[in-house]
C-alpha positions as CSV (number, residue, x, y, z in Angstrom):
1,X,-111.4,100.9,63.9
2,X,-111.9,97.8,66.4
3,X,-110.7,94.3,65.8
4,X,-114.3,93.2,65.1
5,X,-114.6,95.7,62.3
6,X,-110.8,94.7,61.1
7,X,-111.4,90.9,61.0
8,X,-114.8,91.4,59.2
9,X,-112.9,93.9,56.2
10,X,-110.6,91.2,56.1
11,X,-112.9,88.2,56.3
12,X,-115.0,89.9,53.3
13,X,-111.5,90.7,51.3
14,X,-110.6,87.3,51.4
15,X,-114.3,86.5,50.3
16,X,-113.5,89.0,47.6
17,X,-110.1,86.6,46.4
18,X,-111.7,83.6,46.0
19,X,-114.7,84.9,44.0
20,X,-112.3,86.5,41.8
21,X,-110.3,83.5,41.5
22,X,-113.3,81.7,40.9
23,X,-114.3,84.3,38.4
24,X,-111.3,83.5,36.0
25,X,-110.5,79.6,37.0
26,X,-113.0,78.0,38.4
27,X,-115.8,79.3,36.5
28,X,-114.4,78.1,33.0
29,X,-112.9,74.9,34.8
30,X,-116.6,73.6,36.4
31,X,-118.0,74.6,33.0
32,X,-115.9,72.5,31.1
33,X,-115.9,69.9,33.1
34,X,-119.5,69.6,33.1
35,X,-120.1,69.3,29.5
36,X,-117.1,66.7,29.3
37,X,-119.2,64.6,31.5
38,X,-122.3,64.8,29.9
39,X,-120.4,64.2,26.5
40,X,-121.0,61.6,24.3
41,X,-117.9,61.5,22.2
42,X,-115.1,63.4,22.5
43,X,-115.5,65.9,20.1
44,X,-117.0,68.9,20.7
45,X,-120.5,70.0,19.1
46,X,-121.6,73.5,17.8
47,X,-124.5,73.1,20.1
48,X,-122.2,72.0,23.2
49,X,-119.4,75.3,22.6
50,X,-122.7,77.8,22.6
51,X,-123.9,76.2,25.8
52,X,-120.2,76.6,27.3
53,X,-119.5,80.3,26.1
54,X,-122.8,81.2,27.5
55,X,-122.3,79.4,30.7
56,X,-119.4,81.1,31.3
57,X,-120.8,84.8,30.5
58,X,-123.8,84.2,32.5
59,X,-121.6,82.8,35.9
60,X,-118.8,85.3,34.8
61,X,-122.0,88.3,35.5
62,X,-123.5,86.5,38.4
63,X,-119.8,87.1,39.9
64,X,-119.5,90.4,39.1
65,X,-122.9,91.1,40.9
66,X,-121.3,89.2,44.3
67,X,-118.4,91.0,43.8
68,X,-120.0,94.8,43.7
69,X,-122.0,93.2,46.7
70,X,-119.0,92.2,48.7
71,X,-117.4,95.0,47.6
72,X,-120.2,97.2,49.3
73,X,-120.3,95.1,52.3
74,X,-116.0,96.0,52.9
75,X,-117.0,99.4,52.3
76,X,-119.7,99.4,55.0
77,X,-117.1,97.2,57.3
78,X,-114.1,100.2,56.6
79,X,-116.6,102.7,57.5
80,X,-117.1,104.3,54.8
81,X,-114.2,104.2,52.4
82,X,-112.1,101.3,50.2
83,X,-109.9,103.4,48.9
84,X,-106.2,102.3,48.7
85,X,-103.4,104.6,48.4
86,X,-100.7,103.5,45.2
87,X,-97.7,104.9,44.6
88,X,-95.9,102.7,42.5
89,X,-91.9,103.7,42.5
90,X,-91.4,102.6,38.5
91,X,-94.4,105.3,37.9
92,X,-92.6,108.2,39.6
93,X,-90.3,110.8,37.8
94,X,-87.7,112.3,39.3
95,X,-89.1,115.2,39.2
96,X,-92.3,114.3,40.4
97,X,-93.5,115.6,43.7
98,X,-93.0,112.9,46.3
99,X,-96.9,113.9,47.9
100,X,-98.6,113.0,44.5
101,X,-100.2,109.6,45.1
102,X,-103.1,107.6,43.2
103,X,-105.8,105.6,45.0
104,X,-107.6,102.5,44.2
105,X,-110.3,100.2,45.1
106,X,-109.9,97.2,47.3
107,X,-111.9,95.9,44.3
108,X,-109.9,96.9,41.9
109,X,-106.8,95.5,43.5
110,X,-108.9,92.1,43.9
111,X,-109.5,91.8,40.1
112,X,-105.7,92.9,39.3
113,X,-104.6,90.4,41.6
114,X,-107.0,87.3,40.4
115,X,-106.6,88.2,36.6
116,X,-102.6,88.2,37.2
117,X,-102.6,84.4,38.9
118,X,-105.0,83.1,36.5
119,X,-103.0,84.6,33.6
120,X,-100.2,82.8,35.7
121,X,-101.4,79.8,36.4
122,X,-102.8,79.1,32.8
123,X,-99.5,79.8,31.1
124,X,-97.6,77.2,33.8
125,X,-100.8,74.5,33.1
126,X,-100.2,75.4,29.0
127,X,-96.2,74.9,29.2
128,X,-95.7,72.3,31.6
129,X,-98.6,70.0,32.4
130,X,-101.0,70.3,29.4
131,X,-99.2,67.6,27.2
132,X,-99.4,65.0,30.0
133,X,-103.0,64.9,29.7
């Protein structure tokens, strides 16, 4: 595999990071934000949370659609194959046999990742900055 190809996989991978983190922070985040803006009080109408929760579903499947897309595009860039070997020691018996070994997508590994820091960074924004607001 030559540099070009390595740089473009990686390019496209990091592509892959922030649409996931986008997926799970900034999607809800530039949603919310918007109808604060437009708000005219500060509660929140019945009409206002169905516009939101759809926002969010429709922009949470636009991502998924540039993710398969950029997913496709690494695989073309790999030549071929995304697959990731796993092994994780914690999931290994002792008796297991030390060949046996689980693959994944780079995909996959891309939504594990972005699901884990937004699950993350929620619960520090929840516990330590949300009552300054």
């Amino acid at each position: 595999m030559s540099v070009t190809q390595r740089l473009l996989a990686g390019s496209i991978l990091v592509l892959m990071f922030i649409g996931g983190f986008f997926m799970w922070l900034g999607n809800p985040y530039m949603w919310l934000r918007l109808i604060a803006a437009n708000a005219e009080t500060s509660a929140l109408s019945m009409g206002q949370a169905v516009f939101l929760l759809a926002a969010i579903a429709v922009t949470g499947f636009v991502m998924i659609k540039v993710l398969a897309v950029l997913n496709s595009a690494f695989i073309r860039a790999m030549g071929g194959s995304d697959e990731i070997t796993i092994r994780p020691s914690w999931s290994r018996s002792l008796r297991d046999d030390a060949n046996v070994r689980t693959t994944a997508s780079a995909l996959d590994v891309v939504m594990v990742t972005s699901v884990s820091v937004a699950i993350l960074t929620a619960t520090i924004w929840f516990f330590f900055f949300a009552s300054l607001q």
